[in-house]
Residue, then its C-alpha position, 0 to 999 in steps of 0.5 A: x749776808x744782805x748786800x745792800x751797797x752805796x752807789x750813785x749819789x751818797x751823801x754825808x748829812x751832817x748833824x742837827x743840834x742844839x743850839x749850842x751843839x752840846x747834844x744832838x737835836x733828834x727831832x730836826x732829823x727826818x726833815x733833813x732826811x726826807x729834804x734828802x730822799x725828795x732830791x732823790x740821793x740814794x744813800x747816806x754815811x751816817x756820822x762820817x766827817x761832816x756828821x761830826x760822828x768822832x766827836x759824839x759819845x758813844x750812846x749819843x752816836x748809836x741813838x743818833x743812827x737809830x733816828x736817820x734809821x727811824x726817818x729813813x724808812x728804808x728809802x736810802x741805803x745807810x751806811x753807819x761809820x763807826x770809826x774810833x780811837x778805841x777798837x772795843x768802841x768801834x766794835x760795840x758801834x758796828x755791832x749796834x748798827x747791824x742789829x739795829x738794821x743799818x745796810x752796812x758800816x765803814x770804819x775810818x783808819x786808825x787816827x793820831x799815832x802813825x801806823x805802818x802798814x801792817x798794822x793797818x791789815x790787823x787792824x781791819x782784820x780783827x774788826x772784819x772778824x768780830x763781825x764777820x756776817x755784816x758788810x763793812x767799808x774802809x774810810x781812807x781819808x790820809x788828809x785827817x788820819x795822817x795814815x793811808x791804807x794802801x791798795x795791797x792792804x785793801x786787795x788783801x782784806x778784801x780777799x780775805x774777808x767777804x764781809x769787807x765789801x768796799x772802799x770810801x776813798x777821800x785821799x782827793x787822789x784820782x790816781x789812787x782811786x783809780x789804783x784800787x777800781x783796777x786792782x780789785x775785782x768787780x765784787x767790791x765798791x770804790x766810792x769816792x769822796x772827792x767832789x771834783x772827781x764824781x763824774x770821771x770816777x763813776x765813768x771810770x768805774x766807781x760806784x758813786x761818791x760820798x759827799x758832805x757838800x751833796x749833803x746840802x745842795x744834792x741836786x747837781x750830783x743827781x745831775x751828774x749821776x743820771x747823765x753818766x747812766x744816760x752815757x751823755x758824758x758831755x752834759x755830766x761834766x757840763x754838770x760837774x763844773x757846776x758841781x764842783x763851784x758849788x762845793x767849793x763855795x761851801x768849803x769843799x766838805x771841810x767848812x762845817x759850820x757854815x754848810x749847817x748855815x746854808x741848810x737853815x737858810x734852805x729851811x732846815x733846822x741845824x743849829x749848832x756844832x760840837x766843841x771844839x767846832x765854834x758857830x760862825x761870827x757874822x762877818x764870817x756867814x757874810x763874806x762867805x754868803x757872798x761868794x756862794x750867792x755869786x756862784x749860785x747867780x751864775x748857775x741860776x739858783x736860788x737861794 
């Protein structure tokens, strides 16, 4: 089994569409990805949370990856998330992901019913088992799922599964991103999906991160990323502060409509989002344009 792992700057594109967001827009996709390997990320989660994967039927979900696959050209690693409510689905898209040559897959936990923790185990179990020879992540993110996977569950998979590989850990929780650095061995990969955690993350032992605002301003993330392996601490969480203005100013990953806004603005066609996602109004992009302008001013960006 090939291994070629997220580390460093990940990052969460988001979609482009129409403009009304009923189908996906295929052929604004290698701009954005070539924006993307330009600034120098090293891989993508592809279809994750701000790439509105949930929300797209299944054909549109597979064709769409075989797109970023297409523009990519092997610069990035990808990771395809392939999450869904029915476990046949989730198999069917991580399947079509390592036959179409995706680096690895990750699979959000089970979402609307609440589930007990070994419910979890078998849930990732059995899907660890239907495709034993591909890499696979674990995308805890409790905030949407209303259902954590704990470290004890993660360990076990993780040991009893080669093919389990690493953790996307979204909880926002430091101390359980922490939790799972120290408790598993060094053979599997914690990225966290915490902006304001990145650099203390990766000094403490993750991987990298995985972010929906890096996917719309990278730049301070690479920042961040060569000042931590430069052991110049001092200048990553200089780095950081900056960072985190900015993804707060973007909505912290949770604002989609308005960061496929601020990538047109940066000359990347977006267009729309998917129902029940609306278009921003005007008022909205203005009063939010503001804050970011101010915050972008501060840190001497254009924009």
């Amino acid at each position: 089994m090939v291994k070629r792992l997220l580390e460093g700057v990940g990052v969460a594109p988001l979609t482009p569409m129409n403009n009304n967001g009923s189908c996906v827009d295929h052929s604004a996709i290698k701009s954005y990805v070539d924006f993307l390997a330009e600034k120098d990320v090293d891989g993508m989660f592809v279809l994750g949370t701000t790439g509105e994967g949930t929300s797209l039927p299944l054909m549109e979900r597979k064709k769409t990856l075989e797109s970023f696959l297409e523009a990519n050209k092997g610069r990035m690693t990808v990771v395809s998330h392939c999450g869904a409510t029915v476990l046949e689905d989730i198999i069917e898209l991580l399947r079509h992901s390592k036959d179409c040559g995706a680096d690895a897959a990750a699979v959000v936990s089970p979402f609307f019913f609440n589930h007990k923790q070994e419910e979890l185990f078998s849930f990732y179990d059995m899907i660890a088992d239907a495709v034993s020879d591909f890499p696979l992540y674990i995308y805890n993110i409790p905030s949407l799922t209303k259902n954590p996977v704990s470290v004890n569950v993660i360990a076990k998979l993780h040991e009893k599964h080669k093919n389990i590989v690493g953790l996307k850990d979204s909880s926002g929780d430091f101390v359980n991103s922490l939790s799972v650095i120290q408790a598993l061995p060094s053979t599997f990969s914690t990225v966290v999906g915490c902006d304001a955690a990145f650099a203390p993350a990766l000094i403490a032992g993750a991987r990298g991160c995985v972010s929906g605002p890096g996917a719309v301003f990278p730049e301070f993330f690479v920042k961040v990323r060569d000042a931590v392996r430069d052991s110049d601490f001092d200048k990553a969480f200089d780095n950081q502060k900056s960072l985190t203005k900015l993804t707060m100013a973007v909505g912290n990953g949770a604002n989609i409509p308005y960061m496929k806004h601020v990538l047109e603005r940066r000359g990347l066609k977006m267009g729309g989002v998917k129902t029940p996602l609306r278009r921003l109004e005007n008022s909205e992009i203005e009063s939010l344009d503001s804050t970011l302008v101010k915050v972008m001013k501060d840190l001497a960006i254009d924009f």
